[in-house]
C-alpha positions in Angstrom: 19.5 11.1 -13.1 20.7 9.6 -9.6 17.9 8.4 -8.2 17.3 7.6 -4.4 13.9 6.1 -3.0 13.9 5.9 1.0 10.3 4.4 0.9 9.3 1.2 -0.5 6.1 2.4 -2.8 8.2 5.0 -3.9 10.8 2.2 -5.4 8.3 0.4 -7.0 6.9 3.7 -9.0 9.9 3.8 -10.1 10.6 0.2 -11.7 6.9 0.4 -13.5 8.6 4.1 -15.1 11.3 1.7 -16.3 14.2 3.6 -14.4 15.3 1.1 -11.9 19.3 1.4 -13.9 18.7 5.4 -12.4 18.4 3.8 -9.0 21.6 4.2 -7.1 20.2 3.8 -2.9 16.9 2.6 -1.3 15.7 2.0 2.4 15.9 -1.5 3.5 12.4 -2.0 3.6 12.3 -1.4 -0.6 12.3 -5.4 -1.8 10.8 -5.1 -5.4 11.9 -6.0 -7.5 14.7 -8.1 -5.7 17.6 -6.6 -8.1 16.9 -3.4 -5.8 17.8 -5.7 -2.5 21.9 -5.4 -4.0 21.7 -1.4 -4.2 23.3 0.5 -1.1 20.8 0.5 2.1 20.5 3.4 3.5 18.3 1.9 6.8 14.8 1.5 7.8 12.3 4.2 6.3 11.6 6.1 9.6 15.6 6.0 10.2 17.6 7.5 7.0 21.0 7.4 7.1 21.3 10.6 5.5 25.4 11.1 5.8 25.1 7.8 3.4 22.7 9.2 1.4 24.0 12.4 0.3 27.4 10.8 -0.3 25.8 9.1 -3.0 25.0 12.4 -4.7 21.9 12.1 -6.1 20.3 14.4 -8.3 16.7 13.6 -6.5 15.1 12.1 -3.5 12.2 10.5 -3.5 10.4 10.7 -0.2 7.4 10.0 1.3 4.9 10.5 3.9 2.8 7.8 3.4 3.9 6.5 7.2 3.6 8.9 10.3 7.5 9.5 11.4 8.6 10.0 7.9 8.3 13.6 8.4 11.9 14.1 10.2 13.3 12.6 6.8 11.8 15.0 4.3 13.2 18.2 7.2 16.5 16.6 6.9 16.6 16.7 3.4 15.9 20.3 3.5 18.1 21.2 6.3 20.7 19.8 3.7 19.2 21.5 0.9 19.0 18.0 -0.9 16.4 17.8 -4.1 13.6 15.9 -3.7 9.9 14.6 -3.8 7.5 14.2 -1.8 4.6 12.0 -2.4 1.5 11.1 0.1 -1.4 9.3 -2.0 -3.7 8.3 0.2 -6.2 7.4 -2.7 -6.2 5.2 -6.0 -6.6 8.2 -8.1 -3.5 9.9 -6.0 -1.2 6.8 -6.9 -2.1 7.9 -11.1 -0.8 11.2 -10.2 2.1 10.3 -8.6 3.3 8.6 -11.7 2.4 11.3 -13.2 4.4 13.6 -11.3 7.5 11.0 -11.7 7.3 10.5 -15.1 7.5 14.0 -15.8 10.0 14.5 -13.8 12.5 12.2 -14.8 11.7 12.1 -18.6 9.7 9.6 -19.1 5.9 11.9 -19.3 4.5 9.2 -22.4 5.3 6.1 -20.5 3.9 7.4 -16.9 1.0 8.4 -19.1 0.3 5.1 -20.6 1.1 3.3 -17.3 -1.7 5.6 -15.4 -4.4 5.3 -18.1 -4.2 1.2 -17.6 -3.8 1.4 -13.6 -7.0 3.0 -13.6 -8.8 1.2 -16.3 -8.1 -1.8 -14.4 -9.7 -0.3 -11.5 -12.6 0.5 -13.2 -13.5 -2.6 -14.7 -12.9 -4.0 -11.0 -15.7 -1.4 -10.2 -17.7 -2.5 -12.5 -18.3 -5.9 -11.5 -18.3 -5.0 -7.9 -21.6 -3.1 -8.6 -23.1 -6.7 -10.1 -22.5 -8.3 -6.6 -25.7 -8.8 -4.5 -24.2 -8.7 -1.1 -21.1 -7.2 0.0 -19.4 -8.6 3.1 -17.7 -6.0 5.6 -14.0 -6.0 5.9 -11.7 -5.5 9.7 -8.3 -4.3 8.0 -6.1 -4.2 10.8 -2.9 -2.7 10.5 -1.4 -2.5 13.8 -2.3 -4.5 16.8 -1.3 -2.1 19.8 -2.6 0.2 19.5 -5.0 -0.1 16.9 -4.5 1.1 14.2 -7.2 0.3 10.9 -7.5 2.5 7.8 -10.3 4.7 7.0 -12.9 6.4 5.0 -9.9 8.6 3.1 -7.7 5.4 3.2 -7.2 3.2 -0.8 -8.2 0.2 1.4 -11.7 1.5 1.5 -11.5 1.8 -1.9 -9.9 -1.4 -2.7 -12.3 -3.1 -0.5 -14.8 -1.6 -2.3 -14.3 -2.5 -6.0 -13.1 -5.9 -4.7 -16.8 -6.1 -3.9 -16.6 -5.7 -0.1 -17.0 -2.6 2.3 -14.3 -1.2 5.2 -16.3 -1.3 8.1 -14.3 1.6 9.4 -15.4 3.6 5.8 -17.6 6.1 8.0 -14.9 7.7 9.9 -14.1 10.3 7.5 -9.5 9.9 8.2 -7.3 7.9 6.3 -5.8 6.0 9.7 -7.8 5.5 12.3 -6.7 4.5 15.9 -9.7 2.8 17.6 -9.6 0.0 19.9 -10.6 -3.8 19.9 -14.2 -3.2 22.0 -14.8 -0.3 18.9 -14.3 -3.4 16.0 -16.4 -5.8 18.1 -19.2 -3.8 17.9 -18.6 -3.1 14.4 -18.7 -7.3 14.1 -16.7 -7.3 10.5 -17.9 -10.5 8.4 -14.2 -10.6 7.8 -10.5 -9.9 9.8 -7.5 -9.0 7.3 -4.5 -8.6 9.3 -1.9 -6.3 7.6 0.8 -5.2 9.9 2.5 -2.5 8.3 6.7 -3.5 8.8 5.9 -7.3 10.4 7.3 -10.1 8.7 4.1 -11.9 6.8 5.4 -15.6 9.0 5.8 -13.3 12.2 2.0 -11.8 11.8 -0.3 -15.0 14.3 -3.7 -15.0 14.1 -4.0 -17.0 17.5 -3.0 -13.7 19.4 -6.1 -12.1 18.0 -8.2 -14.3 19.1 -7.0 -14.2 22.6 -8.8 -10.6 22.9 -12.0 -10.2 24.6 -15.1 -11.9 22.4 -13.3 -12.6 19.6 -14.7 -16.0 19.7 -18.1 -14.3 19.1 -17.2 -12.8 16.1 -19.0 -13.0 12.7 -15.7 -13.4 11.3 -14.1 -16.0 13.6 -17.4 -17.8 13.7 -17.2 -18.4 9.6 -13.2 -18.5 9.9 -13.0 -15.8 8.0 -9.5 -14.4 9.8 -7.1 -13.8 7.6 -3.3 -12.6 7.0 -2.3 -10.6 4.1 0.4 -9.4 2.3 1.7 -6.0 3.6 3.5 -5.2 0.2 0.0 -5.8 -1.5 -2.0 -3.9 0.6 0.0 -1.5 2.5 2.1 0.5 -0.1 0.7 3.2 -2.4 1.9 2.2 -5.5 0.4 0.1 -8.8 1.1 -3.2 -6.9 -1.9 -2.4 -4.8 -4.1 -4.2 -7.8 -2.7 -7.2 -7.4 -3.8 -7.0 -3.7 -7.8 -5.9 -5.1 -7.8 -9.1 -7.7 -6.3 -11.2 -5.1 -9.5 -9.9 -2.2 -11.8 -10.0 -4.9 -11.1 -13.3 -5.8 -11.3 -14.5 -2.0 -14.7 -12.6 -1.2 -16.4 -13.4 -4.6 -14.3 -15.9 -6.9 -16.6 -16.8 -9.7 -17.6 -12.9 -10.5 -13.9 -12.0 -10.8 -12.4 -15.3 -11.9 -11.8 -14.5 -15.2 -9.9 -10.9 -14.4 -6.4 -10.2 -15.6 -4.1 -7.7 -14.5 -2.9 -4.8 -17.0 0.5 -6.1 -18.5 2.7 -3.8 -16.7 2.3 -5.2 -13.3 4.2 -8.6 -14.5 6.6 -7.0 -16.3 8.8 -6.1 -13.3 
């Protein structure tokens, strides 16, 4: 099959199902693994080219809606009666399904199976010793500064949070994004900041602007200088990778209980 991903988790389902040589075209966000970075790019994920992508000819699309804006891509692709998929996990156990759905899809149903069934033994066992942890610190995820924008109860962050042995102090508002505003999360008084700006270069992403906002020198979190930036591509995509991001918070909120964790095999085979 021709393959096409115009959004980055979507690319990386794709490369743990071992079809990366099926890849003809990504979006230029998609940047792993870096051999996708010399496939055509067929512009930003909100902003399709779509004349370049259906002279590619590919036999299916793989779309998204995991961003708000993607929308207009997955109408264009209809209006041009292009084949494709949609995906829009907004949970762990979504993400198993939507290499489920992939896998069948393309042929490879045994591989996606056995790729799923570790994904989400790893996240159990990452539950597990989040429930032996005596005091779990609340978590700010911010992923857009203006306006606000932080992810929910129906969010994987909450989740991720969670079995990394922490709590999303945004987990009781019952959406998966959330626009709130910065006197809203200094009431909330997080023990710690993670700044995650979905599309902002990790070097371009400066804690000192947050902590030119009103009381944020009162904070729990700025108090304990625990402010800090993480990796978009490990927290902000709904693929696999998205364990590396837990082990990696785990192992910054409560490093001796998770010190000894490994990944499943499959995320470093890539």
């Amino acid at each position: 099959m021709r393959l096409i991903s115009i959004c980055p988790s979507n690319t990386e389902l794709v490369a743990y199902l071992g079809l990366l040589d099926q890849l003809v075209g990504v979006d230029d966000f998609s940047d792993w693994p870096l051999a996708v970075k010399d496939l055509p790019q067929l512009g930003p994920d909100l902003s399709i080219n779509m004349d370049a992508l259906e002279a590619l000819q590919p036999d299916l699309v793989l779309a998204s809606l995991s961003v708000p804006g993607m929308e207009k891509n997955i109408e264009a692709l209809q209006a041009r009666n292009i084949p494709h998929i949609v995906f829009n996990a907004n949970s762990l156990e979504e993400i198993a399904q939507d290499l489920h759905t992939l896998g069948k899809t393309c042929g490879v149903e045994d591989r996606a199976k056995n790729i799923a069934e570790s994904y989400l033994q790893c996240i159990e066992h990452l539950r597990s010793i989040a429930q032996t942890v005596a005091k779990r610190p609340t978590l700010y995820w911010e992923w857009w500064p203006n306006p606000i924008f932080t992810a929910g109860k129906l969010n994987w962050l909450t989740e991720i949070s969670a079995i990394a042995g922490g709590q999303n102090c945004f987990q009781d508002v019952a959406l998966a994004n959330v626009q709130t505003d910065w006197t809203d999360v200094v009431q909330r008084n997080p023990d710690h900041i993670l700044m995650a700006w979905v599309g902002v270069a990790f070097e371009r992403i400066q804690p000192a602007n947050l902590l030119k906002r009103p009381h944020a020198q009162e904070l729990q979190a700025v108090q304990l200088q625990q402010l800090h930036v993480m990796e978009e591509w490990l927290y902000c995509r709904p693929s696999p990778r998205l364990l590396e991001g837990a082990l990696k918070l785990a192992k910054l909120l409560h490093p001796e209980n998770y010190e000894d964790v490994k990944l499943p095999i499959f995320l470093n085979s890539n």
